[in-house]
MDAnalysis code that builds the backbone (N, CA, C; Angstrom):
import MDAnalysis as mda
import numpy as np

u = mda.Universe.empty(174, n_residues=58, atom_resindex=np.repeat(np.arange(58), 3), trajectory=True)
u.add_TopologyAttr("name", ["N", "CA", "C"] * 58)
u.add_TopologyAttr("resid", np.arange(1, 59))
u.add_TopologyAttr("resname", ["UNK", "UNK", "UNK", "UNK", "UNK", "UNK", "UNK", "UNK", "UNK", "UNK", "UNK", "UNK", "UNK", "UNK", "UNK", "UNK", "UNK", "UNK", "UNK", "UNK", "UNK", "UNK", "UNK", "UNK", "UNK", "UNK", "UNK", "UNK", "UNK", "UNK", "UNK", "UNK", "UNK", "UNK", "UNK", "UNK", "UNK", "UNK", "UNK", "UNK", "UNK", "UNK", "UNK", "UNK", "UNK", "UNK", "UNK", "UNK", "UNK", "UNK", "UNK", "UNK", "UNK", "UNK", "UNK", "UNK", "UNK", "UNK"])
u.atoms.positions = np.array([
    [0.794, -1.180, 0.000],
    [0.000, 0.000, 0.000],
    [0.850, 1.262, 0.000],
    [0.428, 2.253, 0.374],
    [0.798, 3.704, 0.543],
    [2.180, 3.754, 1.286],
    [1.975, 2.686, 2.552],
    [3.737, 3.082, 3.308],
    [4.635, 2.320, 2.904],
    [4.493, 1.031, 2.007],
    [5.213, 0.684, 1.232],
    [5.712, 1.252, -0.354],
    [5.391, 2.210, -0.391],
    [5.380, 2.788, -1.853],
    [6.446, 4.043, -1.419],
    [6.085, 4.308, -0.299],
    [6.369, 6.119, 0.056],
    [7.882, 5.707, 0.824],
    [7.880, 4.134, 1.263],
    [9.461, 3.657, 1.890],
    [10.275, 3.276, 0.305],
    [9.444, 2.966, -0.683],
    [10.229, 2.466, -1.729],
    [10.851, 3.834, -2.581],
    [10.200, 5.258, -1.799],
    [10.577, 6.478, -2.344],
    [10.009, 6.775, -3.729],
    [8.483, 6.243, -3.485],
    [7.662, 6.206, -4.842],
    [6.930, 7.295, -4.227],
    [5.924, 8.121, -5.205],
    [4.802, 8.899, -5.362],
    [3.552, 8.428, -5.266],
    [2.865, 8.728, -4.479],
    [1.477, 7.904, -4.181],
    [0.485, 9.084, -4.637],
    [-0.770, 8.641, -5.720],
    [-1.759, 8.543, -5.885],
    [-3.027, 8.079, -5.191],
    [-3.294, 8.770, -4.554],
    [-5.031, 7.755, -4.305],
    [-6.142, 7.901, -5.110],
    [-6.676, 7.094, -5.101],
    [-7.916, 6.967, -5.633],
    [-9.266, 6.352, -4.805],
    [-10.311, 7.125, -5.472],
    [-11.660, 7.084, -4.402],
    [-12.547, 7.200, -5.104],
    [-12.663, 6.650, -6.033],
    [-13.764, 6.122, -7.519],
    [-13.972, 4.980, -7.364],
    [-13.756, 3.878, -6.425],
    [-14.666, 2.642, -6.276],
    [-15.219, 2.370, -5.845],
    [-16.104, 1.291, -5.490],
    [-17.295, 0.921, -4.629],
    [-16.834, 0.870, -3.099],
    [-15.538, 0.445, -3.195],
    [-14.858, 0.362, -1.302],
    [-14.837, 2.299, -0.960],
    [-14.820, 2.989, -1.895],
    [-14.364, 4.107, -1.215],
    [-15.734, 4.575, -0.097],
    [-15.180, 5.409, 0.771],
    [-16.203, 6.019, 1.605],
    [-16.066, 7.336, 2.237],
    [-16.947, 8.384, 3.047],
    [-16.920, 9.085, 3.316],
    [-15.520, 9.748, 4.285],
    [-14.650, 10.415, 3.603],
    [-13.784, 10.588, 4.431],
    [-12.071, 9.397, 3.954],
    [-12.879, 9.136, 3.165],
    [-11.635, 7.977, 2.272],
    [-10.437, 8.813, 1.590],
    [-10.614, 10.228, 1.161],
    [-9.559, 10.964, 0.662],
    [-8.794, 11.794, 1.544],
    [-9.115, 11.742, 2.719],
    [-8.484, 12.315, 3.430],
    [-7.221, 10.946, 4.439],
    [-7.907, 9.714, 4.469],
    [-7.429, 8.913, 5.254],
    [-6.416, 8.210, 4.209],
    [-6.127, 8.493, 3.076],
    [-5.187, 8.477, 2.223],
    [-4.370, 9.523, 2.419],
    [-4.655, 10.527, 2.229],
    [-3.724, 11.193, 2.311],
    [-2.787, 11.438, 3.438],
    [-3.870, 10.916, 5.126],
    [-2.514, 11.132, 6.018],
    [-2.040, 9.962, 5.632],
    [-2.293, 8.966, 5.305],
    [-1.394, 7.781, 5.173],
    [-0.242, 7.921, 4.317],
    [-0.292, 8.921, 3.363],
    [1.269, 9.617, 2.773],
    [0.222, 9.713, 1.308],
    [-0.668, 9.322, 0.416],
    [-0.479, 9.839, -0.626],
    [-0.888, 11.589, -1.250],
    [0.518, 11.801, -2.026],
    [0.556, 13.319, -2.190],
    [-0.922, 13.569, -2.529],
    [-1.212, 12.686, -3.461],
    [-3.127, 13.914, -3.814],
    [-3.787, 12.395, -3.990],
    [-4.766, 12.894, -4.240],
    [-6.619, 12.000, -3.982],
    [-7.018, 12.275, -5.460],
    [-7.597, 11.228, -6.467],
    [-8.044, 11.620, -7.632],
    [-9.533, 10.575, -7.661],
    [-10.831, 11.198, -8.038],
    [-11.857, 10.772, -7.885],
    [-12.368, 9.796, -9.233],
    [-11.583, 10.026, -10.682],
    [-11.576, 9.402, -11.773],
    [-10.781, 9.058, -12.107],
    [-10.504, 8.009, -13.133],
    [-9.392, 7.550, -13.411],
    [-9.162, 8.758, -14.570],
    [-10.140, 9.680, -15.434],
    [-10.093, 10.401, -16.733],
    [-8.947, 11.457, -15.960],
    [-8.766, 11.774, -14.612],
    [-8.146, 12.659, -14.013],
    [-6.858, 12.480, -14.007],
    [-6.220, 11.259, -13.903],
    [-5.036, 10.550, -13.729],
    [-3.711, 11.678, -14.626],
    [-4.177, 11.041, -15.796],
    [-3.143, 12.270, -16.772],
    [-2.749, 13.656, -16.339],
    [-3.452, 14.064, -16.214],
    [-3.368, 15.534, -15.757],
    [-3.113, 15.499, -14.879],
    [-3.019, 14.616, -13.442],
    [-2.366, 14.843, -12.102],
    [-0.784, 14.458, -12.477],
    [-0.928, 13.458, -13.783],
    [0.677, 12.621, -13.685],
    [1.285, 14.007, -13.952],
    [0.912, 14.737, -15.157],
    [1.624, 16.100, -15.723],
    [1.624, 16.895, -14.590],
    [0.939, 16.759, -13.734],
    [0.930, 18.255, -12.426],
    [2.357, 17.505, -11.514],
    [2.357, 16.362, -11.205],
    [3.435, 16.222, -10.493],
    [4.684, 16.047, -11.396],
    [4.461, 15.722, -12.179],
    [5.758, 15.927, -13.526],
    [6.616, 17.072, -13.322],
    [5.591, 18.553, -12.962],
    [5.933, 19.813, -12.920],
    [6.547, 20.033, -11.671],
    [5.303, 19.416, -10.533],
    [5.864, 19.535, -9.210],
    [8.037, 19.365, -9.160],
    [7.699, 18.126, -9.693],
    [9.374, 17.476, -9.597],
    [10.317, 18.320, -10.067],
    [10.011, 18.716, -11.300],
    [10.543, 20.013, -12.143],
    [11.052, 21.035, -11.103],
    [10.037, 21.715, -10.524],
    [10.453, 22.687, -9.513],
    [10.552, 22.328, -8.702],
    [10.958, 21.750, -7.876],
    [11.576, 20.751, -6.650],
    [13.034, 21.519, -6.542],
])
């Protein structure tokens, strides 16, 4: 999951577009380490390019 990804020094995505997700599910991702919460998968692209940039200016 999330603290295995964020120890492997990966970038975490969440997602909260499935039937398991629930009220309060994007937030309990995110303290769990992932940088942002995306509600569609049509969103994905455009977050990959936003952190693309993020890294850029890092």
């Amino acid at each position: 999951g999330i603290a295995g990804a964020r120890a492997a020094g990966m970038r975490v995505i969440g997602f909260t577009g499935a039937g398991h997700s629930y009220p309060g599910h994007a937030d309990a991702l995110t303290e769990a380490g992932a940088e942002t919460v995306i509600r569609r998968w049509a969103e994905l692209n455009g977050t990959l390019a936003a952190l693309s940039e993020w890294s850029e200016d890092a």
